[in-house]
C-alpha positions as CSV (number, residue, x, y, z in Angstrom):
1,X,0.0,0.0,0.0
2,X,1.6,3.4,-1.3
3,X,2.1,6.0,1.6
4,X,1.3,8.4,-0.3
5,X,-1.9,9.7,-1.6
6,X,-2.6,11.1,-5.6
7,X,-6.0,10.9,-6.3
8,X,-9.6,13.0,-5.4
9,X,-10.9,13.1,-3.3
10,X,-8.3,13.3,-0.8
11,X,-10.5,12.8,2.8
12,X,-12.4,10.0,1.4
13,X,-9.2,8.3,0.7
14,X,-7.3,9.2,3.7
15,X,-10.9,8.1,5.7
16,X,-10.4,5.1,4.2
17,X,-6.8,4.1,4.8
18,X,-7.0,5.3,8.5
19,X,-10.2,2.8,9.1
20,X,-7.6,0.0,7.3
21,X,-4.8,1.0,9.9
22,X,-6.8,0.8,12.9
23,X,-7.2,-3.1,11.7
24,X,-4.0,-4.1,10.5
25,X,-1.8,-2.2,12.2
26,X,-3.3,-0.8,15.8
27,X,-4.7,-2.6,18.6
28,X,-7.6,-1.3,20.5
29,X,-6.3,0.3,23.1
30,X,-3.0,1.5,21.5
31,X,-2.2,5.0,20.5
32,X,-3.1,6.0,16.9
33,X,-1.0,8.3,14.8
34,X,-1.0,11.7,15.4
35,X,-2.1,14.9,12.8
36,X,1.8,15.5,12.2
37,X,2.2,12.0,11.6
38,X,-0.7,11.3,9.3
39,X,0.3,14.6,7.5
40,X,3.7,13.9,6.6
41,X,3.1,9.5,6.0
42,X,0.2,10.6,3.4
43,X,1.1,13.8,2.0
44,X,-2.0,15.5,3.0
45,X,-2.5,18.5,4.8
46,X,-2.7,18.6,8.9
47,X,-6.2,20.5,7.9
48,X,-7.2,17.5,6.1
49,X,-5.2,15.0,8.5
50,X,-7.4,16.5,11.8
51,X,-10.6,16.3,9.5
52,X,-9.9,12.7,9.2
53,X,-9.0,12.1,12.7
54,X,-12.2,14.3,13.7
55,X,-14.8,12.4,12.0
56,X,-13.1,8.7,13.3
57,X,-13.3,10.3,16.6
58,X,-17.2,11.2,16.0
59,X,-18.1,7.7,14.9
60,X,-16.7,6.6,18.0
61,X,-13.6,4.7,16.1
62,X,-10.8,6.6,17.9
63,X,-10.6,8.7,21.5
64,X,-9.3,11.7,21.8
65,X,-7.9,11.9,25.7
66,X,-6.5,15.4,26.4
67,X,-3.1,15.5,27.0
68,X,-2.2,12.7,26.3
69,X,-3.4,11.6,22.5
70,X,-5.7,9.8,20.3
71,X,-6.4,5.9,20.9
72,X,-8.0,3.0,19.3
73,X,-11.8,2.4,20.2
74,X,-12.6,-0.5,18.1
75,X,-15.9,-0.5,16.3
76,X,-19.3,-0.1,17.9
77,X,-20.6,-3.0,18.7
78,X,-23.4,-5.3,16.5
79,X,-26.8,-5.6,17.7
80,X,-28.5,-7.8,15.1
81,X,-31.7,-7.0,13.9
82,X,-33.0,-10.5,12.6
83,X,-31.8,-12.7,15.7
84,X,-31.9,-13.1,19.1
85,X,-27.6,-12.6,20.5
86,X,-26.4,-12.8,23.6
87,X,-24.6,-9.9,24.9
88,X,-21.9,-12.0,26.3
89,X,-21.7,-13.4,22.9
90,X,-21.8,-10.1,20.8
91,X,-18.9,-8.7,23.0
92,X,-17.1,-11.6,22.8
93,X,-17.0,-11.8,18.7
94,X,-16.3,-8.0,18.9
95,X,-12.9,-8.6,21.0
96,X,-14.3,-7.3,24.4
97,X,-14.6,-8.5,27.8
98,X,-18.2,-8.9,28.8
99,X,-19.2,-7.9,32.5
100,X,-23.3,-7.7,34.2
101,X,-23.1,-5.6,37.0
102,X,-27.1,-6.7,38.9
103,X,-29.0,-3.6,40.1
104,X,-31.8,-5.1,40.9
105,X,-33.5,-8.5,41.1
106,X,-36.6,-9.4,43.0
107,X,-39.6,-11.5,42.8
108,X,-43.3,-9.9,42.5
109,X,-46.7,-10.8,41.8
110,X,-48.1,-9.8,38.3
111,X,-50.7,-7.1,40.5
112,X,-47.8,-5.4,41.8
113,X,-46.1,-4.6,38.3
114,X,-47.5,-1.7,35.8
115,X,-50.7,-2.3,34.6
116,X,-49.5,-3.1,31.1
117,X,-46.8,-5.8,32.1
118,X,-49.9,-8.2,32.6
119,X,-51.6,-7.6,29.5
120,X,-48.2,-8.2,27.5
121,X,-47.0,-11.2,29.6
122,X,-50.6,-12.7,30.0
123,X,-50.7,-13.2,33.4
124,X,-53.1,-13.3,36.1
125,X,-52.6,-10.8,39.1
126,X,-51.6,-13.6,41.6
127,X,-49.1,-15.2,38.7
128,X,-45.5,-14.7,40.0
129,X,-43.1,-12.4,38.3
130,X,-39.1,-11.9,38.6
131,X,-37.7,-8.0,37.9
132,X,-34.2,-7.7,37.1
133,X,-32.6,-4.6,36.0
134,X,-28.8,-5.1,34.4
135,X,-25.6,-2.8,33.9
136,X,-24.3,-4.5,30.6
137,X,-20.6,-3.7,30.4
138,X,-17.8,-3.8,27.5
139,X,-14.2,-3.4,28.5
140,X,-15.5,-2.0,31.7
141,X,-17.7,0.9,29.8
142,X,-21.4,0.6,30.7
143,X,-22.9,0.3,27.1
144,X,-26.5,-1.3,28.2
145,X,-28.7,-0.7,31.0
146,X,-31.6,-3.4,30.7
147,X,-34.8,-3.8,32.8
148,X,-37.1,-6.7,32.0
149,X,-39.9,-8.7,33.8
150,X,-39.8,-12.8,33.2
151,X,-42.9,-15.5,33.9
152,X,-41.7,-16.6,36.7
153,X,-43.5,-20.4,36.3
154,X,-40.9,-21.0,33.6
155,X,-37.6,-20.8,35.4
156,X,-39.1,-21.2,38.9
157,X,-35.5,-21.3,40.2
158,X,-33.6,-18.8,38.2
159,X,-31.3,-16.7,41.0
160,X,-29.3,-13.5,40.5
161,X,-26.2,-15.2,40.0
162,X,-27.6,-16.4,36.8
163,X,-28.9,-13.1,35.6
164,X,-25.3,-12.0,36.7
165,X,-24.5,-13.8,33.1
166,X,-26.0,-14.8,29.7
167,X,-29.5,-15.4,30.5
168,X,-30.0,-16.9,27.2
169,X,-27.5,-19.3,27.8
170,X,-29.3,-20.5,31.0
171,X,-32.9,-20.4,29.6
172,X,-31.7,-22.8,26.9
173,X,-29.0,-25.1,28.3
174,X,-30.2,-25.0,32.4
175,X,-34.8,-24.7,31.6
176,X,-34.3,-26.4,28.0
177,X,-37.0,-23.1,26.7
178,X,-37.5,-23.5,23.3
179,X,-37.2,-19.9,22.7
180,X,-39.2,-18.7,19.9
181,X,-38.0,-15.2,18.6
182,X,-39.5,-11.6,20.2
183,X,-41.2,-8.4,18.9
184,X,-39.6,-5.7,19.3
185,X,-40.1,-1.8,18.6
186,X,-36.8,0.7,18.5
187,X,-36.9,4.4,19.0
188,X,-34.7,7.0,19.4
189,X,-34.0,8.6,22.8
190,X,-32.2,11.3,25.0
191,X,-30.9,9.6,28.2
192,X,-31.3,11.6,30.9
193,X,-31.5,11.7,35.2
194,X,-30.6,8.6,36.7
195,X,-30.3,6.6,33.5
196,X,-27.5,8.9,31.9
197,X,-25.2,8.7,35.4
198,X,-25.5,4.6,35.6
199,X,-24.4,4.6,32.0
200,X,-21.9,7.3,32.6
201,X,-22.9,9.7,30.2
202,X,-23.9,13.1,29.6
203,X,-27.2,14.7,30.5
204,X,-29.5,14.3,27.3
205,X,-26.7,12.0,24.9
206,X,-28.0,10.4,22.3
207,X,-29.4,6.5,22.9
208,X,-31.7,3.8,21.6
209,X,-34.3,2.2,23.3
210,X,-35.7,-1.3,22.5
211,X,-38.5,-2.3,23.5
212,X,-39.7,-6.0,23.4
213,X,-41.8,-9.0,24.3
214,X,-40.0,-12.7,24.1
215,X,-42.1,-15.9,23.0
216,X,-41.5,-19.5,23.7
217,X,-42.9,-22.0,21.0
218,X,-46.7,-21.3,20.3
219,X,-46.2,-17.3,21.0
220,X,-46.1,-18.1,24.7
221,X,-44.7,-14.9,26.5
222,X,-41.6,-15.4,28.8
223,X,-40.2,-11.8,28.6
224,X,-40.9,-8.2,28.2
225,X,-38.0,-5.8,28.5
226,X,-36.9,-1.8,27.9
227,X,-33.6,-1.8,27.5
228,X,-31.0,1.6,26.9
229,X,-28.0,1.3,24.5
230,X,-25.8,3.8,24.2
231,X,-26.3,5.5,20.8
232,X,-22.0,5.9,20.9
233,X,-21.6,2.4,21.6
234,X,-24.0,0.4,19.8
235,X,-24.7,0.2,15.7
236,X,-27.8,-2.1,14.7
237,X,-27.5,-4.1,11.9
238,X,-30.1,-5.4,9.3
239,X,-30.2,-7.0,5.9
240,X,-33.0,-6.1,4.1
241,X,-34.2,-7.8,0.3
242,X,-35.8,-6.4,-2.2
243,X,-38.6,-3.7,-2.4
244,X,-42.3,-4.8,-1.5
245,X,-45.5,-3.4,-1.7
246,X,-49.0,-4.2,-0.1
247,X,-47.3,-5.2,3.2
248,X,-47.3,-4.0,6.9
249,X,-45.4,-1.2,7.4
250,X,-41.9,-2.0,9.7
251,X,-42.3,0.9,11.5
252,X,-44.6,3.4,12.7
253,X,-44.7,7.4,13.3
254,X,-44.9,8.6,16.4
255,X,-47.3,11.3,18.3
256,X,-44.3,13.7,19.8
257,X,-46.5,15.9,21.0
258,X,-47.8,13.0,23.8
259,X,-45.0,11.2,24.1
260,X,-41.4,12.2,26.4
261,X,-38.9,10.1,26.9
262,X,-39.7,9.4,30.8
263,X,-43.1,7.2,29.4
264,X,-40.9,5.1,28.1
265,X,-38.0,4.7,30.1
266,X,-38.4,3.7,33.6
267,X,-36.1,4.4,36.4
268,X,-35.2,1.8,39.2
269,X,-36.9,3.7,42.1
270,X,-39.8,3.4,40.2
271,X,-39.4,-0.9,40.9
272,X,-37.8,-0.6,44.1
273,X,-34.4,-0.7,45.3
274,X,-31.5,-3.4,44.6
275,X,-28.5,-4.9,45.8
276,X,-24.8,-4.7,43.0
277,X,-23.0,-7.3,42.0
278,X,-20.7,-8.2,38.8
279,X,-19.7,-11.3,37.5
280,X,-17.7,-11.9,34.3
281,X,-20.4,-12.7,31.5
282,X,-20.9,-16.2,30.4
């Protein structure tokens, strides 16, 4: 690969080779090339060179640290749009160390969740209910903050040790749930109050909140969760086929007028409060 760079246009180009660096020749973590550096290897300007090194930073690529330099991110991480991944899993493919830190898990009847919970879960008000709420962590950066309510009558014994890991993992391999798929809706947010300091992030930063239901075989409902991801952490990923008419739309507009932000993200001391812990993901 020639050093130095001819043809137009020049920031495409120098985007480009910078992206192919970080892979072949910089570890996450390590400290990238500076705008001298970049300047004088590709024959570009140190305008153009900090443009470059600007716009890696904004996709959340590199981190700029003051004082000290620029270092390697690594890519956002994949959150697949046609499958249900474990996060343990995803951060493992993505060369991170997965970590759950437990804010809260307690058992509850169905009457003493929100109204709705019932409705989505199909349960009596006596039926028994777990809560959990989880600090999903990357490389020891909180990137998910995940509430979710489970019928209780299918893992009967499931403790906070196991919710401490991949819950996937021990609804398949410990219950044997034939796990079905989920529905799930995806909106744009501003996190903010409580949310944005467990995440560690700044008051109103961008985010993405999913909202779903889970399904064993037969559409029975095992799940329904809200879950934050941070909108500089996180890129979703789809595949979509050709174009089709006479369907159901994917999506739907929303009535911003009605809706905030704090109807659809919940804060723990709305659920009560909850003991911390953190185990390694599995």
């Amino acid at each position: 690969m020639s050093n130095l760079i001819v043809r137009e246009p020049v920031y495409q180009q120098l985007n480009h080779v910078l992206r192919s660096l970080m892979e072949s020749e910089f570890a996450v973590g390590t400290q990238f090339l500076t705008e001298r550096q970049i300047a004088e290897r590709f024959g570009v300007s140190r305008v153009t060179a900090n443009k470059a090194l600007s716009s890696l930073v904004a996709e959340g690529l590199l981190e700029f640290r003051k004082g000290v330099g620029t270092f390697v991110r690594g890519r956002p991480m994949d959150y697949n749009l046609r499958a249900l991944v474990s996060f343990t899993d995803e951060a493992i493919a993505a060369g991170k160390r997965p970590a759950t830190r437990v804010l809260v898990f307690r058992s509850l009847v169905a009457a003493d969740a929100p109204e709705e919970i019932s409705g989505l879960l199909g349960t009596g008000p006596e039926d028994g209910l777990l809560y959990m709420e989880r600090l999903r962590m990357a490389d020891e950066i909180a990137v998910i903050l995940e509430r979710r309510y489970v019928v209780a009558a299918h893992c009967p014994y499931l403790t906070e040790a196991d919710a401490a890991g991949s819950i996937y993992a021990v609804w398949t391999g410990h219950y044997n749930l034939p796990i079905e798929g989920a529905d799930q809706s995806i909106r744009a947010v501003n996190i903010t109050g409580p949310d944005a300091r467990i995440l560690s992030v700044r008051e109103g930063a961008a985010g993405l909140l999913v909202t779903s239901v889970g399904y064993l075989d037969e559409r029975r409902p095992l799940w329904f969760e809200r879950t934050l991801y941070r909108g500089d952490a996180y890129e979703f990923h789809n595949q979509l086929v050709g174009i089709r008419t006479g369907e159901r739309a994917g999506g739907r507009f929303l009535d911003s007028a009605k809706k905030t932000d704090s109807d659809w993200v919940k804060t723990s001391t709305e659920y009560g409060p909850g003991g911390a812990t953190m185990m390694q993901g599995r």
